[in-house]
N, C-alpha and C positions, 0 to 999 in steps of 0.2 A: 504493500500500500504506500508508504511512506518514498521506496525509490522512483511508483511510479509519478509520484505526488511531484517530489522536488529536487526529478531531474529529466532530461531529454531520453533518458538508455529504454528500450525496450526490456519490459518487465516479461517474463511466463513462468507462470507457476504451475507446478507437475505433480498430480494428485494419482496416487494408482487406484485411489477406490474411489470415493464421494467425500468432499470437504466434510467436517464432522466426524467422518469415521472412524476414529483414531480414539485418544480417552478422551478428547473432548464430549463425545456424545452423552459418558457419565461420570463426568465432572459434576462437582457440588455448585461450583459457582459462586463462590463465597468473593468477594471484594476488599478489600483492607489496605490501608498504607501503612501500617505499620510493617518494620523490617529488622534484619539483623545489621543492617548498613544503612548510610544515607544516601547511596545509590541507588538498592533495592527499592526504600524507601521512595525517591524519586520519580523508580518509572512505573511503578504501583498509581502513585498520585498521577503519573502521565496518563495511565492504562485506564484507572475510572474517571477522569474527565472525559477522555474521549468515548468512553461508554455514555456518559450522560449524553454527549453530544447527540447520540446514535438516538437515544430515546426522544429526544424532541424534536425527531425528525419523523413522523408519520410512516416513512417508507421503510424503516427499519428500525422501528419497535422491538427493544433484545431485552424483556424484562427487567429494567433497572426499578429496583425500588431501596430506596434510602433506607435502611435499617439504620445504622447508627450498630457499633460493635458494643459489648463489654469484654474487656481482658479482664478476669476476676482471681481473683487470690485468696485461696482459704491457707496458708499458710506463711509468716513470718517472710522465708525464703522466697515464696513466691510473689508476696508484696515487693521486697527487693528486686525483684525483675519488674514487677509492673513501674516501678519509679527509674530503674534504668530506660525501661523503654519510651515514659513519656519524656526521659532527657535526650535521647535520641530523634526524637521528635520536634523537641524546639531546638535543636542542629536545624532541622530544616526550615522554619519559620513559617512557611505556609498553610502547613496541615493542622488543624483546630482540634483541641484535646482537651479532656478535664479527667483528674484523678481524684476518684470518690471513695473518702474512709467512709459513707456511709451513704449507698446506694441508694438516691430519692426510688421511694417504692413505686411511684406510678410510670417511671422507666420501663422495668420489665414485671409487671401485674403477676407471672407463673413465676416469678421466679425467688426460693426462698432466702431470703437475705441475713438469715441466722447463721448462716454459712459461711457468709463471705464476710472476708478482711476489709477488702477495698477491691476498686477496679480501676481498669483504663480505661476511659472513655472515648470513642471515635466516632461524630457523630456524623462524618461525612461517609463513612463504611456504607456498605449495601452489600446487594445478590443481585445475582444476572442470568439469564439462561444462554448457558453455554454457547449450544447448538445458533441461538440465534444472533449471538456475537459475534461470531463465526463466519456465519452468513451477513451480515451486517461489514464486516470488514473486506468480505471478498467483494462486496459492492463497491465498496469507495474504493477499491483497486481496480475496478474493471471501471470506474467513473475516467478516473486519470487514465486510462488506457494499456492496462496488462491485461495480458491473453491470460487466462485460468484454463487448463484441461485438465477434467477426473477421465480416470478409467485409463491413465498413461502411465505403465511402468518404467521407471531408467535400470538400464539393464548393463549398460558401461560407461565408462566415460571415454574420450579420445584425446592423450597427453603430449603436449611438444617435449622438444628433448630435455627442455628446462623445469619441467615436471608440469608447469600451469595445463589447467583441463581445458584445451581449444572446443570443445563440443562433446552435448549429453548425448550418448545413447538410450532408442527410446525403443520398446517394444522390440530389440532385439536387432531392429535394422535400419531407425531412421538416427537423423543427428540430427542436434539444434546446438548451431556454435553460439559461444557465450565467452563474455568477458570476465564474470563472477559466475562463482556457484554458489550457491546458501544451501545447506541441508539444517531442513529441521522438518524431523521426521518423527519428533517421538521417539518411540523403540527402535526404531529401524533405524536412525541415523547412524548410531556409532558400528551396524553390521554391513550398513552400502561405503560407510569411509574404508569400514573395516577390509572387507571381499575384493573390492574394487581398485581401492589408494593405498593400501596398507598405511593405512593412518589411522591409531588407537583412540578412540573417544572414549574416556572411563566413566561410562554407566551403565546401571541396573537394571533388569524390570521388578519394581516391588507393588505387591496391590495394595489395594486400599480397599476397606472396608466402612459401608456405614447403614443405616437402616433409617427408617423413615415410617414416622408411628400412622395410627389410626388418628381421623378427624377429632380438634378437640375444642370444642365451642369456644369463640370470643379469639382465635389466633388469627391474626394477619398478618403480611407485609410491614407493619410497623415496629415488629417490636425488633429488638437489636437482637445482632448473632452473640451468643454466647461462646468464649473460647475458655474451656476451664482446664489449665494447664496442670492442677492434682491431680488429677484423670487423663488427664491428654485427649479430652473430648471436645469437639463443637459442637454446639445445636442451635439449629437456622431454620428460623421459621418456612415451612414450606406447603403451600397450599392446603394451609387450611391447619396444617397439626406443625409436628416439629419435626425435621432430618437430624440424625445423630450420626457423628464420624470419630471414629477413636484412632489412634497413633498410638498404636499398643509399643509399650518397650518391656524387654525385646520383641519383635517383628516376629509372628509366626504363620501358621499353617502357610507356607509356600507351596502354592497348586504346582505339582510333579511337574507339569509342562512348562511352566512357570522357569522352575528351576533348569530345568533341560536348557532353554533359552540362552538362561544367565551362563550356563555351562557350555555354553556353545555347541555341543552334544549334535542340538537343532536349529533351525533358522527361524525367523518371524518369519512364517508364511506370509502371503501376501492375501491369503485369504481372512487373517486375523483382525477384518475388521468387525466394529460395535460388538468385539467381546468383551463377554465377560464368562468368570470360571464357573461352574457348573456346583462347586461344592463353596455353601455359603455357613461359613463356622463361626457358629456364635458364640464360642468359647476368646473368639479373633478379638472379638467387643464386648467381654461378658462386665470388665470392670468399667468398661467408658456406658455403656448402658444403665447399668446400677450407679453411677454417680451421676447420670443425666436425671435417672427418675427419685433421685433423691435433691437434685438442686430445683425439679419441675416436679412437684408431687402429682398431677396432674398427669403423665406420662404414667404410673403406676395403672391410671382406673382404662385405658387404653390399648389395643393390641397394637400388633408391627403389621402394618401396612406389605412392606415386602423390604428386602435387602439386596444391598448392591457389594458386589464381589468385583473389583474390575484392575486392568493394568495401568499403572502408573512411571517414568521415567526417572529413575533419581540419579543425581550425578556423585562420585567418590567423595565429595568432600562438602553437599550439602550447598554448594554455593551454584548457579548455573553457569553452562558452557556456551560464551557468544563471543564470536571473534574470528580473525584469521588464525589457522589451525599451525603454519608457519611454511617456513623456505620449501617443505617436501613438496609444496604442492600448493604455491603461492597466491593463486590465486579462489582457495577455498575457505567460506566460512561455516561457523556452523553454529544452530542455535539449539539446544537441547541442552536435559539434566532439568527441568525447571522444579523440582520434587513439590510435586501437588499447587505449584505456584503459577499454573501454565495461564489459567484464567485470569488471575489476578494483573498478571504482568508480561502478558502475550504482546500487546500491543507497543508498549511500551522497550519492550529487548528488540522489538521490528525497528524502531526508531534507532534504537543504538546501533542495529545491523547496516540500516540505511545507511545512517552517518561515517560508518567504516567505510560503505564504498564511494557515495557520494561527497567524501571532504566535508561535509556540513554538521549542523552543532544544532539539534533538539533537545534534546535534556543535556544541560550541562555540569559534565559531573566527571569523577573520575572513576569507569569501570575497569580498570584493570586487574580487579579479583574475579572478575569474570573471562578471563583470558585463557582459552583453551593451551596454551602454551605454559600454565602454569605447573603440568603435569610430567612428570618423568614419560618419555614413551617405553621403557622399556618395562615399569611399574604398572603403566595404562593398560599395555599388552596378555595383564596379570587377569583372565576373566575370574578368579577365586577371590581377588584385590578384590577386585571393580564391587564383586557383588557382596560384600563385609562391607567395605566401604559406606555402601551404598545402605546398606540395611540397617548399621549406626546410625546414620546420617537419618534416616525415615524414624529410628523410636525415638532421638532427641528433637524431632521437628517440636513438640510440644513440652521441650523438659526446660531446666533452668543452663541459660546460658552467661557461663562468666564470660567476662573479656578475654580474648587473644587466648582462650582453650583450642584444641583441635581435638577432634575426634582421634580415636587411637589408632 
């Protein structure tokens, strides 16, 4: 969107199945500017302005509705993150915040407040449906005039002696020469860098899990996403009752195929679109379940609507991968690894991709912890690294983060 926006180069973008199909389809769709950085930070606040934008445009209505978040802390320690985080916050100065030792009750009406310490408050946060985001952006790229083809597989690429890829192979026998490549493919990217460029992109496939209750009188759109970092649970209001997602630490029931994957064993078929796993273990979410229906008592008198099992991309080290990949193959980027952050900050890492090829400056900011270059290749090349790594990295998404820690 952004290279066709703000420059002259012919943009095509190469889908082998139908936009959507990928995890975006079952994405939660949660919104947030809050980050571990003030980069993240940044194109988070890029990524939901230009969501609103999309919403007040009648032609591509993508569900935006303002929730407003609570970051909530039932414990000492966990208070101490929520005060680091709203200080990371006013680093940025734009994003609007309030930290409550004592949660006004007509905030969140279900939600029991004898629990909590304090929260964070973000009251520019929302939800969005994925699927129509999606679509919503493929618009404003086909407005500025990039070509989009689904149902086109790249099957090789074709390299000058200096390694840059002069043209995609498509379907096995046609080319489309190119100045840049961008892969960002989800699961797929670091196996087409991989097969094709021998170039190691270090990430994972880890699933996610979350469940989505039975109708509960008086829910709407209004009330804020709850993220309750004791539990490592969300819950976000969603038509009509409430969606629960837990970041179980440790990571478990990994779907056998799942695993084969990360083992390189198998390939991501190309048939592996709008999956999801077959065996849905609620042992996955037993403890983020039990602390949602003890922060929302109201979930207890309720059944579970239905659960979602599905594949998600996490990068080695928890941070995402956007950048040129280096010298092997100079003129590739790549944007993946987004661990569960694809919605939040899709648009927004597009801008930064932009900016790499086109010389220009939309979020101003310094991403160089997102430098695909920051990785050892012969560590990345490690598929047992990659997916430890990786699977740390997913059970602290929701733990306590000191400063300048690394995952082990």
């Amino acid at each position: 969107m952004h290279i066709a926006e703000n420059s002259n180069k012919s943009v095509v973008v190469l889908e082998q199945n139908t936009l959507t199909s990928g995890s975006t389809w079952h994405a939660a769709g949660l919104i947030t500017t809050s980050g571990e950085s003030e980069g993240m930070m940044k194109i988070k606040e890029y990524t939901r302005n230009v969501y609103k934008t999309f919403n007040e445009d009648n032609t591509s209505l993508v569900g935006w509705a303002n929730t407003g978040s609570l970051m909530i802390a039932r414990t000492p320690e966990l208070w101490a993150q929520v005060l680091r985080a709203g200080f990371l916050l006013r680093q940025v100065k734009t994003i609007p915040y309030e930290i409550y030792h004592n949660i006004p009750p007509d905030l969140h009406p279900f939600l029991d407040m004898s629990q909590v310490l304090g929260a964070l408050y973000l009251p520019d946060d929302g939800i969005v449906n994925p699927a129509d985001v999606c679509l919503a952006v493929a618009r404003r790229a086909r407005e500025a005039g990039a070509l989009i083809l689904e149902h086109i597989e790249v099957t090789n690429f074709v390299r000058s002696s200096e390694g840059s890829i002069e043209s995609v192979v498509v379907d096995r026998e046609h080319e489309i020469e190119c100045g840049h490549v961008v892969l960002a493919c989800g699961q797929w990217t670091s196996q087409l860098a991989r097969k094709h460029l021998s170039v190691h992109i270090p990430t994972a496939i880890v699933p996610h899990q979350y469940a989505i209750f039975d109708k509960i009188s008086g829910v709407d759109n209004k009330l804020p996403v709850i993220r309750d970092y004791a539990s490592r649970t969300y819950i976000k209001p969603e038509v009509g009752s409430f969606a629960v997602g837990t970041f179980e630490a440790p990571h478990c029931e990994m779907p056998p195929i799942c695993k084969s994957r990360n083992d390189r064993d198998v390939p991501v078929p190309r048939d592996a679109a709008n999956e999801l796993y077959d065996n849905v273990p609620m042992e996955k979410q037993a403890g983020g379940l039990e602390a949602a229906m003890t922060l929302i008592p109201k979930l207890g008198e309720v059944g579970l609507k239905t659960c979602i099992h599905g594949p998600d991309t996490h990068s080695a080290d928890h941070c995402p991968i956007v950048g040129f990949v280096g010298d092997a193959v100079p003129n590739l980027l790549v944007g993946t690894g987004f661990n569960s952050q694809g919605i939040q900050a899709g648009v927004g890492i597009g801008a930064v991709l932009s900016d790499l090829i086109c010389d220009t400056v939309t979020i101003d900011e310094d991403f160089s912890s997102m430098d695909p270059r920051r990785f050892c290749p012969d560590i990345s090349a490690d598929a047992t690294w990659c997916t430890e790594r990786a699977l740390e990295g997913y059970a602290e998404t929701y733990g306590i983060h000191h400063p300048n820690v690394e995952v082990n």
